[in-house]
TORKOL-4160 file (C-alpha; in steps of 0.2 Angstrom, whole numbers, padded with zeros to 4 digits, m for minus):
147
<pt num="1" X="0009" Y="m0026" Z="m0100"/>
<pt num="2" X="0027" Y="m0019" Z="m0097"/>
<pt num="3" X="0038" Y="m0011" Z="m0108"/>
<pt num="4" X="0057" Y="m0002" Z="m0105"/>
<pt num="5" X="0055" Y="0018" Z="m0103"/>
<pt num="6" X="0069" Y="0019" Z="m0115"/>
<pt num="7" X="0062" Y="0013" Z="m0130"/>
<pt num="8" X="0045" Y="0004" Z="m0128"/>
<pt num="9" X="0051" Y="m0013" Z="m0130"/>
<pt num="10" X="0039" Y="m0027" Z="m0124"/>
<pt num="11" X="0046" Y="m0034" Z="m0107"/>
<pt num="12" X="0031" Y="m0043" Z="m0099"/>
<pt num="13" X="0012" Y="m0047" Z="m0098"/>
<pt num="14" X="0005" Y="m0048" Z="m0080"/>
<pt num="15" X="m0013" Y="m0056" Z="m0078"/>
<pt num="16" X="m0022" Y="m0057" Z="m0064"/>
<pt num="17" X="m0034" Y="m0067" Z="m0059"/>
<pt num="18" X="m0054" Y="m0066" Z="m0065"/>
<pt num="19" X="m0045" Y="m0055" Z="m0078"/>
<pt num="20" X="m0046" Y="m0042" Z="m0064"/>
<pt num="21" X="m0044" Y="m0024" Z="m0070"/>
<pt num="22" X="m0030" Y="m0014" Z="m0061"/>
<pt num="23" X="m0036" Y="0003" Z="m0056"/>
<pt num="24" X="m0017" Y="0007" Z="m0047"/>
<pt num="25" X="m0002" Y="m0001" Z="m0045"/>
<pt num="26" X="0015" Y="0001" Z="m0038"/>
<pt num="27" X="0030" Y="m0005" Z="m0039"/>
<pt num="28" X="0043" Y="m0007" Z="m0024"/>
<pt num="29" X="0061" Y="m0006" Z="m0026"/>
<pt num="30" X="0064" Y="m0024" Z="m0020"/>
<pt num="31" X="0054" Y="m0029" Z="m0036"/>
<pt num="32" X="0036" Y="m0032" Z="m0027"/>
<pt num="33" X="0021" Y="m0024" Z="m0037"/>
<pt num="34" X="0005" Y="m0021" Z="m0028"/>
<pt num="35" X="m0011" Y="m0020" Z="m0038"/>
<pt num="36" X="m0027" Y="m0011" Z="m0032"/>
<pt num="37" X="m0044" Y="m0016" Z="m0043"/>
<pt num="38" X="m0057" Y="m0005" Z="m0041"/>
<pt num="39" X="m0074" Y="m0017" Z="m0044"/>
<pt num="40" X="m0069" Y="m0030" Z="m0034"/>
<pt num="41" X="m0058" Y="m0023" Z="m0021"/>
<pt num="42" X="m0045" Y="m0033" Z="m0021"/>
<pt num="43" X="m0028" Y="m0031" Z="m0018"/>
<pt num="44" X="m0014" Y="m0041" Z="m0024"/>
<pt num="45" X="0003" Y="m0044" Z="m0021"/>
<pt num="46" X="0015" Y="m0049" Z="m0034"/>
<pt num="47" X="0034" Y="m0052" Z="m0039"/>
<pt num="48" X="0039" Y="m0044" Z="m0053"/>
<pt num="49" X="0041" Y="m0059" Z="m0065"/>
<pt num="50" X="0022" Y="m0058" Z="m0061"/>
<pt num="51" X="0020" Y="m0073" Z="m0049"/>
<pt num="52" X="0006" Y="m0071" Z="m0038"/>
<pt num="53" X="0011" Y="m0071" Z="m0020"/>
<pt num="54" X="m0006" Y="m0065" Z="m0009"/>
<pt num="55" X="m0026" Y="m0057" Z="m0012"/>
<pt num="56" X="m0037" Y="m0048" Z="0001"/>
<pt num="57" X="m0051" Y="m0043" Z="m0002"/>
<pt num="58" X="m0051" Y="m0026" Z="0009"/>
<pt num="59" X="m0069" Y="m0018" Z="0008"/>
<pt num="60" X="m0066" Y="0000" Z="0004"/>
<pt num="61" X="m0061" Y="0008" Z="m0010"/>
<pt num="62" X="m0042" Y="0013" Z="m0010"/>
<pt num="63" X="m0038" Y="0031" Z="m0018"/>
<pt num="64" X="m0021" Y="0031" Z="m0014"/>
<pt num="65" X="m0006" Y="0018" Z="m0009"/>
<pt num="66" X="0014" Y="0021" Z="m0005"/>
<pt num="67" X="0027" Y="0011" Z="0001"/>
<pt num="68" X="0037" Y="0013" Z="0018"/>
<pt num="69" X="0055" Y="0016" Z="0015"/>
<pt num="70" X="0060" Y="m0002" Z="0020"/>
<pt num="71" X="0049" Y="m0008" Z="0007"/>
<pt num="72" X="0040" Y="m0020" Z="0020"/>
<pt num="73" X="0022" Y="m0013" Z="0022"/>
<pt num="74" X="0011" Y="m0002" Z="0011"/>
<pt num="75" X="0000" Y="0010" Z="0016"/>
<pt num="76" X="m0018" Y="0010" Z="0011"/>
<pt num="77" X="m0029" Y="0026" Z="0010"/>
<pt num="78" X="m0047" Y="0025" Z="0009"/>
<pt num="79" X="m0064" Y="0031" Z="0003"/>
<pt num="80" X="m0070" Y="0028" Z="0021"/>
<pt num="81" X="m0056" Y="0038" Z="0027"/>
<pt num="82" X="m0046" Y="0023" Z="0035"/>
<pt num="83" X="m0028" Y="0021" Z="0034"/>
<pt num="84" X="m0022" Y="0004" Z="0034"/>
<pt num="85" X="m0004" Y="m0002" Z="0034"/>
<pt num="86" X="m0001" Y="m0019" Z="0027"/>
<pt num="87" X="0015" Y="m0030" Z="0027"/>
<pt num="88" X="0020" Y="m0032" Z="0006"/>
<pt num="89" X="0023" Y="m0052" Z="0005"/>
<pt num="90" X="0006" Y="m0057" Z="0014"/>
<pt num="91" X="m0005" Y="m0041" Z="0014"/>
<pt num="92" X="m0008" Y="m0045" Z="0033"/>
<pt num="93" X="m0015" Y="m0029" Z="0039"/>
<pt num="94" X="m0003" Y="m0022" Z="0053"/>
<pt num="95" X="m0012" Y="m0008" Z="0057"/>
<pt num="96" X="m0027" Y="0004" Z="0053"/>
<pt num="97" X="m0032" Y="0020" Z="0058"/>
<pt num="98" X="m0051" Y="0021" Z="0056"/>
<pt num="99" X="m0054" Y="0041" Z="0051"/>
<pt num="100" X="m0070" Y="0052" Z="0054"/>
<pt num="101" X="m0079" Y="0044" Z="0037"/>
<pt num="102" X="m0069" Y="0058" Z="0026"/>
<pt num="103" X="m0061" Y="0050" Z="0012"/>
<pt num="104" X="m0041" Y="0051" Z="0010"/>
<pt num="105" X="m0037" Y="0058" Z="m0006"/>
<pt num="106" X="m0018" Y="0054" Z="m0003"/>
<pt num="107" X="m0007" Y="0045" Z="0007"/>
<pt num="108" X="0014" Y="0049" Z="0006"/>
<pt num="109" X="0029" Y="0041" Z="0018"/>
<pt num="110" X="0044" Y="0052" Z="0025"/>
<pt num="111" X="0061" Y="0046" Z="0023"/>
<pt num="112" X="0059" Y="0042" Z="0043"/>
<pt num="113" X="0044" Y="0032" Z="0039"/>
<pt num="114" X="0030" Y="0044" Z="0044"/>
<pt num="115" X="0014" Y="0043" Z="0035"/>
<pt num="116" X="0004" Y="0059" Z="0029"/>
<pt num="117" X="m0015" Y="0057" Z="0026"/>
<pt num="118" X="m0023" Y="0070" Z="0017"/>
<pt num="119" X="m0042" Y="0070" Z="0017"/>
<pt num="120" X="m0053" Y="0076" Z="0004"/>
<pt num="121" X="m0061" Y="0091" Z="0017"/>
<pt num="122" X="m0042" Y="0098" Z="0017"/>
<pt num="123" X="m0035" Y="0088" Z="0034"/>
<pt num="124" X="m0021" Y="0083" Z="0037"/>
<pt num="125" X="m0015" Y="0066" Z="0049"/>
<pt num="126" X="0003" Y="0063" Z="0053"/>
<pt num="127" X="0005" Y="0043" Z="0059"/>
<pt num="128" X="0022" Y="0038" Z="0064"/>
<pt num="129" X="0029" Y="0020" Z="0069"/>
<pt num="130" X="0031" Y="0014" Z="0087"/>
<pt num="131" X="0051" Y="0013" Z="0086"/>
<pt num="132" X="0052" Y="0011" Z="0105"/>
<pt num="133" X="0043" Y="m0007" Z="0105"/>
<pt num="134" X="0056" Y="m0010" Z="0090"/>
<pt num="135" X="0070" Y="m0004" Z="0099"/>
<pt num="136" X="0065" Y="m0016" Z="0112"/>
<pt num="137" X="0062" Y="m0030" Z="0106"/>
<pt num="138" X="0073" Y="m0029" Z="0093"/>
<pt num="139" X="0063" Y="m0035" Z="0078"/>
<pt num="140" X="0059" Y="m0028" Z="0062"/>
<pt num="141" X="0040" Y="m0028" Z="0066"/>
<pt num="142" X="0031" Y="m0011" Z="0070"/>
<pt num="143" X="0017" Y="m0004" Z="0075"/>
<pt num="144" X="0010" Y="0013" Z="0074"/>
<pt num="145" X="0003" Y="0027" Z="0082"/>
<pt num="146" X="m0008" Y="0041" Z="0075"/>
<pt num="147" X="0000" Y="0058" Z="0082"/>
């Protein structure tokens, strides 16, 4: 359920489906919400009129999730201690960075679109986006590399 900071008032109710329990969500500034449910683990992709656009099912648990500055892929960090990056309109996964079996407690992006993992045992990992196969191809797709 939605409602305006301002003043409570009731803007919108989101179901999903199997009546799925949301554990996280987020919310990107074109409008997108992704939604993370903990017993199934399944993520979801949304509009914000609440109009279901893609479910994955990804097979670990997700503690934390943030959005690249672009608002095109979210970043996924898990119990498992992987770090997936997925595209926001199909949740195709674009990349993962498969960790030591530690689990990411939290995952932030940097104006420039680096990603910071940190790991429950204290680690940090800094993964940054392959600009120079963008810049040569020209396209808006990335990959990434873990540095």
């Amino acid at each position: 359920i939605f409602h305006t900071l301002q003043n409570g008032e009731y803007v919108r109710q989101c179901n999903l489906p199997n009546h799925a329990v949301p554990k996280s969500l987020a919310l990107s500034k074109d409008g997108m919400l992704v939604i993370y449910c903990g017993q199934d683990l399944l993520l979801y992709s949304m509009t914000i009129n609440a109009t279901l656009v893609a479910a994955v099912d990804i097979d670990e648990r997700v503690n934390s999730f943030a959005f690249t500055s672009d608002n095109q892929h979210i970043i996924l960090g898990g119990e498992k201690g992987n770090v997936s990056i997925r595209q926001v309109h199909d949740l195709k996964l674009k990349g993962k960075h498969t960790g030591k079996g530690v689990a990411i407690r939290s995952v932030m992006v940097t104006p420039e679109d680096c990603v910071i993992a940190g790991s429950q045992t204290g680690d940090i990992a800094v993964i940054a986006p392959d600009n120079t196969q963008q810049q040569r191809t020209n396209r808006s797709s990335r990959s990434w590399s873990l540095y």
